[in-house]
C-alpha positions as CSV (number, residue, x, y, z in Angstrom):
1,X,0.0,0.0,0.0
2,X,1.1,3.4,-0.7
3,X,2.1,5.8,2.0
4,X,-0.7,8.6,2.3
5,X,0.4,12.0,1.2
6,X,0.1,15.2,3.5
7,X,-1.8,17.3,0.8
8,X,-1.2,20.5,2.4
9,X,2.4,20.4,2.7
10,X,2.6,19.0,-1.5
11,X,0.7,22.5,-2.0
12,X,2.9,24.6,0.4
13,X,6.5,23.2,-1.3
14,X,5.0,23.8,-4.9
15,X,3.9,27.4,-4.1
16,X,7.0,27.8,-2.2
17,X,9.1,26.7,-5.6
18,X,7.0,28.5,-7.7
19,X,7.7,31.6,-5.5
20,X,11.3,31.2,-5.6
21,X,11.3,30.6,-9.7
22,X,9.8,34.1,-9.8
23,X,11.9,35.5,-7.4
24,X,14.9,34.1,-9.4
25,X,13.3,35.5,-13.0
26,X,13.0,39.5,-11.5
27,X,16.7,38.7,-10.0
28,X,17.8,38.0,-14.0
29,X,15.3,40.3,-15.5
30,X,15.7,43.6,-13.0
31,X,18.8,43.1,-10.6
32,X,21.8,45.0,-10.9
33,X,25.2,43.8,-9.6
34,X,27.4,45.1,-7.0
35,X,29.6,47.0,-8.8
36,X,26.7,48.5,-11.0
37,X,25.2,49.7,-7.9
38,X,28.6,50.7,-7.0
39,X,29.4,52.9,-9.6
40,X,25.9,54.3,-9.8
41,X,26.4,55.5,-6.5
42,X,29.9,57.0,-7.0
43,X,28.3,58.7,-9.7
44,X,25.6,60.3,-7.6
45,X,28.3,60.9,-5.1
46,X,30.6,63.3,-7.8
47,X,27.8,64.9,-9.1
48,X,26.6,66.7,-5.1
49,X,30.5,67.2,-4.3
50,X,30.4,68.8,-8.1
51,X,27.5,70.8,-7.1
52,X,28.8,71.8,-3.9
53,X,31.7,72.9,-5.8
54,X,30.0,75.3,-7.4
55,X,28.0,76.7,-4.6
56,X,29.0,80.8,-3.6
57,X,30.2,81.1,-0.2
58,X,27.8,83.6,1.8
């Protein structure tokens, strides 16, 4: 005889992997690496000392 099957936990692991296949598809489709964030905020960083730069002492 077959060993019954706990139907609630079959439907928690399959929304629990179909979760985590999304998850990993916006990762791919919308993440941005370290060094892109990096450099993006290096960027932001030169453009307010730039800025400041430019500011008139009162």
């Amino acid at each position: 005889m077959a060993e019954p099957v706990n139907l609630n936990r079959f439907r928690k692991e399959k929304a629990r992997a179909e979760k985590k296949a999304r998850a990993d598809q916006n990762a791919v489709k919308f993440g941005r690496t370290k060094a892109e964030k990096d450099l993006t905020q290096a960027r932001a960083d030169k453009a307010k000392r730039d800025l400041d730069g430019h500011k008139a002492e009162e």
